[in-house]
C-alpha angles and dihedrals in degrees: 000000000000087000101051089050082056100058093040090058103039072055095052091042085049096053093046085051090071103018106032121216093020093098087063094056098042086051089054093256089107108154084051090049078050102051096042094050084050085047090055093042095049095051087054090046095061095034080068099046103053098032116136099158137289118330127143099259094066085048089062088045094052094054096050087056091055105050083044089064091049087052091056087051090047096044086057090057110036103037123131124221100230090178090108120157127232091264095043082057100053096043099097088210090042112227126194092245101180091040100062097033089061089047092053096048084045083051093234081136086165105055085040094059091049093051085060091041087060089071100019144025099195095071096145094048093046092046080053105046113355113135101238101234092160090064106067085059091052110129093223082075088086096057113031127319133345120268112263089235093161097050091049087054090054082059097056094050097047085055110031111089122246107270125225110214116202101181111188124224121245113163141049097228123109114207122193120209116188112210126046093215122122087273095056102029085057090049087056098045090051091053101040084052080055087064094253126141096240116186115199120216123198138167092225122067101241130043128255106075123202084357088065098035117045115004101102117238099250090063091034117019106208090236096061097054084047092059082050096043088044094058090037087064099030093090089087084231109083115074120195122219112189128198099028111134119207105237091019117049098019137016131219096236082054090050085059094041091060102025135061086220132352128213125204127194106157102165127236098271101149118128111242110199136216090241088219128123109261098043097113090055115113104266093046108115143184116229090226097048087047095050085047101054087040095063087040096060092240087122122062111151143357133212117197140028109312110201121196125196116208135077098211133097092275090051087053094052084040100054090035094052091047087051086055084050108042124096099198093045099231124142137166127191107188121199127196080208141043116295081247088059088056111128089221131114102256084234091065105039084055087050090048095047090051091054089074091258109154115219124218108201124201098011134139124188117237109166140015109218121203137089104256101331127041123280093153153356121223111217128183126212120258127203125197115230117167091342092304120118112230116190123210144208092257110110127195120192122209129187103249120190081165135010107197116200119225110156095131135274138271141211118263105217102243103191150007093216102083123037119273133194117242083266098059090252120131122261113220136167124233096296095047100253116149116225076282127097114237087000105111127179144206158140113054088343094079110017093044105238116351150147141309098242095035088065098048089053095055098049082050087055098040088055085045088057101041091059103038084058094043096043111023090161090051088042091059112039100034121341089071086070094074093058098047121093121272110221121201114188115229112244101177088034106048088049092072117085093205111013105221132169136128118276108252116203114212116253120266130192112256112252104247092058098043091051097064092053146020092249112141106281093204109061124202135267117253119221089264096054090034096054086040103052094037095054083069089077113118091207080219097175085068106027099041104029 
């Protein structure tokens, strides 16, 4: 897709180039095409009136008129569509929205996939679990409900065939990225698409990161991140080392000694822990540890009340798995705020709540009882004022066979070699470059924990970044292109006046039957409801811009 945008655009700066302004309306921006061939023609016009021989002043004018007509031709070719919808604004990794869900109503599943490609290579595992901040800015807010986009992008993916990359290579340059999560593994795929040797780097022996590790199998089945995974690396370019540790396997002076940049993008996996007596009895559990052993089948069943303390997106998967797991059915998820406060997606916590989850509101926990092993947790009561959490005399007691600790991670600091912040965290400057030179970082590295989409921005960016360092010529004549938007203009959409409908909600198994296995709990649209629900787009960027 990059490449044929190429070639459209070296054609549009060509034809501007004899015949100036005619680049901009065939690439749809007519009245400009219009003004600067009036410009041009206006300039000539009044050379010729005022001409009384060679002097250097004409010579001056001459030449302004010249580079004037190479800024037209470059203007042809190197314009950029600023016409973007809400939704295409709020996606951190800023996906044409309007453009691939009309491909995918029209069944063009394909072209569809590749429009998404273009800004992500993760495209199963977002139309799985992505947050969907693109849909609280959905214009169909304002008459009725939010477009499902996720769920149309599920569609795409469950129809689209898998796609073979063979990326060929075009310079000499080897670029190392240290971390195989959705931040460096996009990294890897941008620059691999560049035309770069990339070589990923990961603790764990196979690639995925927190994707393959910790997301439970009813939000991300693992079949679905190994299609992913499988196109990432299907380029023939990008080569995977496992088991290589940053700061004891390998260094980062030795990165740069080896390699012409570095990314790192090394995730935020610290424990953080609770601070209250009882913690280091047996029972006691990190989220992280818990999600681990899950997806590794070490967990089959358990007996008892397992409470979890958190109120984010790890503490839900975390309370939901171990009600998948649990034999008594019994399942706390204790939170220091209000149930509205909650910092999870409104969807979930109903979905929680039907599971059969009970919810402790306004609680802190202050002390673990048992022996050796858990029998209890001690909480006391907490109260908001002003945004601060007071907590008060008042104690409740709940029956633990397991507490389970989910209040959030934190970044490990990985070397002394480059400058961290107090947290562990990276400190970089606006393209991304470490206080070493050539050394970039990303992802929760840098940012602490954060989301899917917001990674694989940042490894976009970062490869962005690295060639544009390594190559400035190549950036900005050509390489800039595959990190532009791609916009496709809506055909089906555009041909309704006001686009209506009913909202369709995607199907979702009932509760009594998720909760007694890992199955996807989010089932996909069928033609109809696809059709159905996709034809609600407004195709703002078109319709409205």
């Amino acid at each position: 897709m990059v490449e044929k945008e190429i070639r459209k655009r070296r054609f549009y700066g060509i034809v501007s180039l004899f015949v100036p302004g005619m680049g901009q309306v065939l690439s749809g921006r007519v009245v400009r095409g219009i003004i600067q061939f009036a410009f041009l023609i206006l300039f000539l016009f009044v050379i010729k009136k005022v001409w009384n021989g060679f002097n250097y002043g004409f010579v001056a004018y001459i030449a302004g008129i010249i580079f004037y007509w190479l800024y037209v031709a470059i203007d042809a070719y190197g314009y950029y569509d600023r016409r973007t919808a809400p939704c295409e604004k709020a996606c951190p990794v800023g996906l044409d929205v309007s453009g691939y869900i009309d491909l995918a109503i029209r069944g063009e599943f394909q072209r569809a996939k590749a429009l998404i490609y273009h800004r992500s290579p993760f495209i199963g595992t977002l139309s799985y679990i992505c947050h969907e901040p693109c849909k609280r800015w959905c214009s169909r807010r304002k008459i009725d409900m939010p477009l499902e986009i996720r769920a149309m992008k599920r569609y795409v993916f469950e129809n689209a065939r898998e796609f073979s990359f063979e990326f060929k290579k075009r310079f000499k340059q080897k670029i190392a990225v240290v971390g195989a999560g959705p931040s460096g593994l996009s990294c890897a795929y941008f620059l691999s698409r560049l035309g770069y040797e990339v070589d990923v780097m990961d603790a764990k022996e196979k690639p995925g990161g927190a994707l393959s590790e910790f997301i439970p199998e009813y939000r991300l089945p693992a079949q679905v991140l190994e299609s992913d995974l499988k196109e990432i690396f299907s380029s023939g370019l990008i080569d995977f080392k496992g088991g290589v540790v940053l700061g004891k396997d390998t260094s980062i002076s030795e990165l740069k000694s080896k390699y012409d940049a570095v990314y790192i993008a090394t995730g935020s996996w610290g424990k953080r822990k609770i601070g209250i007596p009882g913690e280091d009895k047996k029972g006691v559990i990190h989220a992280l540890d818990f999600l681990r052993w899950i997806k590794k089948g070490k967990i089959q069943k358990i007996y008892g009340t397992i409470v979890v303390i958190g109120g984010g997106d790890v503490a839900a998967d975390v309370a939901r798995s171990a009600m998948r797991l649990s034999v008594h059915r019994k399942v706390v998820l204790a939170y220091r705020r209000s149930k509205s406060e909650m910092r999870i997606d409104d969807l979930e916590l109903s979905e929680i709540e039907e599971e059969g989850i009970e919810i402790m509101e306004n609680v802190v926990p202050v002390e673990i009882q048992g022996k050796d092993t858990v029998e209890g947790i001690v909480f006391k009561k907490t109260r908001v004022e002003n945004k601060v959490i007071k907590v008060l005399e008042e104690t409740v007691v709940s029956d633990a066979a397991y507490v389970i600790v989910a209040i959030g991670q934190k970044v490990h600091k990985i070397s002394d070699e480059i400058e961290v912040f107090s947290d562990g965290r990276i400190v970089v400057d606006e393209n991304m470059m470490t206080s070493e030179r050539g050394v970039f970082a990303g992802g929760d590295a840098v940012r602490g924990p954060s989301s899917l989409v917001e990674s694989i921005r940042d490894g976009r960016e970062a490869a962005k970044n690295i060639h544009r360092m390594l190559h400035p010529v190549h950036f900005a004549i050509e390489g800039f292109l595959y990190f532009m938007p791609i916009h496709e203009k809506p055909k089906i959409l555009l041909g309704f006046k006001k686009p209506a409908g009913e909202h369709i909600n995607p199907l979702r198994r009932p509760y009594n039957e998720r909760v007694k296995s890992f199955d996807p709990v989010e089932l996909c649209f069928d033609d109809e409801k696809a059709i159905g629900e996709g034809s609600r787009c407004l195709a703002c960027p078109f319709r409205y811009n």
